[in-house]
Structure formats: C-alpha cells, structure tokens
N, C-alpha and C positions, 0 to 999 in steps of 0.2 A: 402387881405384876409390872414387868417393866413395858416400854412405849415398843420397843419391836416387835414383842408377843401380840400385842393389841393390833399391830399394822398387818401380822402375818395373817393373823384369824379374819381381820376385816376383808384382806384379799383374798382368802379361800373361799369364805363367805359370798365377797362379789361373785366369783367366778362360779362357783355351784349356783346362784338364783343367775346369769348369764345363760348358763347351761339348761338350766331349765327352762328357761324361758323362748331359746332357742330352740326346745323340740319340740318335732312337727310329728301329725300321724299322717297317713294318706286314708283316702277315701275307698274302700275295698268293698263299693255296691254301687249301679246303677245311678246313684243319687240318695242323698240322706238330707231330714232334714237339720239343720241348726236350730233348739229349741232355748225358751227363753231362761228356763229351768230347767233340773235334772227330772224330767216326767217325758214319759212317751207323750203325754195329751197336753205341753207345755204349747202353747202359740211358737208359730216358725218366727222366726228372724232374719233367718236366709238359709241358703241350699246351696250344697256343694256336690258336685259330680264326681263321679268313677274316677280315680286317681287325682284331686285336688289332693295341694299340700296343706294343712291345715296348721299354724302356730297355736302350739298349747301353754297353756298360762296357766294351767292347775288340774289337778284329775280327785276327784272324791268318789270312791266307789268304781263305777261299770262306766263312769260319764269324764268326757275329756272336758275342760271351758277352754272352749276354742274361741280363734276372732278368724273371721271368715267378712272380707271389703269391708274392714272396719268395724264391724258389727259381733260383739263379744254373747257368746255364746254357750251350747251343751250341744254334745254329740257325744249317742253311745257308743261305749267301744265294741258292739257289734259291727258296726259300719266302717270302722278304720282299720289299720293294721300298721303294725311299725312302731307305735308310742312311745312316750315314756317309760323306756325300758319292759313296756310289756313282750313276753315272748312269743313271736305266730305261730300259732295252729299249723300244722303237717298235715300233707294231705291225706286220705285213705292209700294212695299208688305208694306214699315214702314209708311203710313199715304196713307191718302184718293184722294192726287192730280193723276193727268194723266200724269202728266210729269215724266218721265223716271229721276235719280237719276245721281250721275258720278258714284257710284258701278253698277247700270244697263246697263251704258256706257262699263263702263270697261269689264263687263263679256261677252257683246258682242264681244268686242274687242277680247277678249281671244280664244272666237268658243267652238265649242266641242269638250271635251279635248278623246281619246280612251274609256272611259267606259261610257263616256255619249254616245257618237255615236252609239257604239254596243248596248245599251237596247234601244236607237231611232230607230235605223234601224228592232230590235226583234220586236218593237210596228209596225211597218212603211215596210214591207219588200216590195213594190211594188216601194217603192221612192228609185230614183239612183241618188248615192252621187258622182261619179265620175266628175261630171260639179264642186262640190264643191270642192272636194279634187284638182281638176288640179287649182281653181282660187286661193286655198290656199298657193300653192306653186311658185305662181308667184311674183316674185321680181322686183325692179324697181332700177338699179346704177342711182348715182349723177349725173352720164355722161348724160345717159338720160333723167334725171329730169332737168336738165338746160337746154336742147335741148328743150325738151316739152316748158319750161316757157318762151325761148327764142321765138319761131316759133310764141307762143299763143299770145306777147306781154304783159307777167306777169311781173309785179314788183311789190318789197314786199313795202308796205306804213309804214315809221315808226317802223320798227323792228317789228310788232304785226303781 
C-alpha cells in the first residue's frame, strides 16, 4: 500500500483513540464510589459527587475506568450518565411505560435535597424525618464491606 494510505488510517486512528479518550460520564448520584477493580466490593480509591465530570479511558461491561485527581479507576454505569455513547434512561413522566427511567433512578439516589424537604415537611407536618435523616448519614468503610462479603461468602463473578 502506498505511504498516504498509511498517514490517512494513522490519522483517523489518532483521532478516534483522542476521542475516546476525551469522553467524560457525569456523576448521576449523591456520591459513588471510584473502585480499584470492576467489583462492587473492590477497595475505593476515590469518590466523586452528584454531577462530577469524570474522564473515561475505557468501559468493559457495566463499568467505566475512569481517573478521578489522578487516581485511575471503575465506576459503574449505574452511577453515571452521559458516556461513551451509552444512551440515558427516560423518565417514567417522558412516555406511557411503568418502568422507572436511570434519570428516575438517579433522582432517587440523590433524596431530598433542603428545600424539597422543608415544603414536604410544610405539606406533611405529622411525618418525622429523623429515622431518615439518621439512615442518610450512615456510611459503610471498605474495611467493613469485605468483612460483610467475607462472613456472607460473596464473591464478585467476572468483574460485573
């Protein structure tokens, strides 16, 4: 083949791993974690918030390898929206189905953010949120989370 053919394909080439390289998902929860492998019960690495942009550098499966301050990573694509040409979920309000959307998912995920709460509570004033507010603030370390998957006899199948 001749030497143009070769400079043409190297440059399409560039430009598609550019391209890829260049797309980002957002963060579509509360907070996720950055794990070190593709396993729910992988060790964190770091954590990104409700609407972080995240650079994706590859996807295998359900899982992005994201770099979140340097730090190269997995986050499921539960947690994100936007990616690598994956396409988002509609909500239950944008057509006629019963099944809940990933933007319905998501906005669960997030709770009520202070000014939702304050005009639920002004409609609702007999219902007490304090059961909710304590389970909101409840966290779970790594430490414990292997412990759990340890005792329960969890192991991840295939990185998914």
């Amino acid at each position: 083949m001749n030497k143009s053919f070769w400079t043409v394909c190297g440059a399409l080439l560039a430009t598609a791993a550019v391209a890829w390289a260049a797309s980002t998902v957002t963060v579509s929860v509360k907070q996720t974690s950055v794990r070190s492998d593709r396993q729910f019960f992988a060790p964190t690495v770091a954590t990104a918030k409700y609407q972080d942009k995240l650079a994706v550098s590859g996807q295998k499966g359900d899982w992005y390898e994201v770099t979140v301050n340097g730090k190269k990573g997995y986050v499921h694509a539960s947690a994100v929206g936007g990616g690598a040409g994956k396409k988002e979920g509609s909500s239950i309000f944008d057509d006629d189905s019963k099944e809940p959307g990933k933007e319905d998912v998501a906005l669960a995920g997030k709770g009520f953010n202070p000014q939702v709460e304050k005009e639920y509570k002004s409609k609702n004033p007999k219902l007490d949120f304090a059961a909710v507010d304590a389970m909101e603030k409840i966290t779970v370390s790594d430490a414990a989370l292997a412990t759990f998957a340890s005792q329960g006899n969890l192991s991840p199948k295939g990185g998914n």
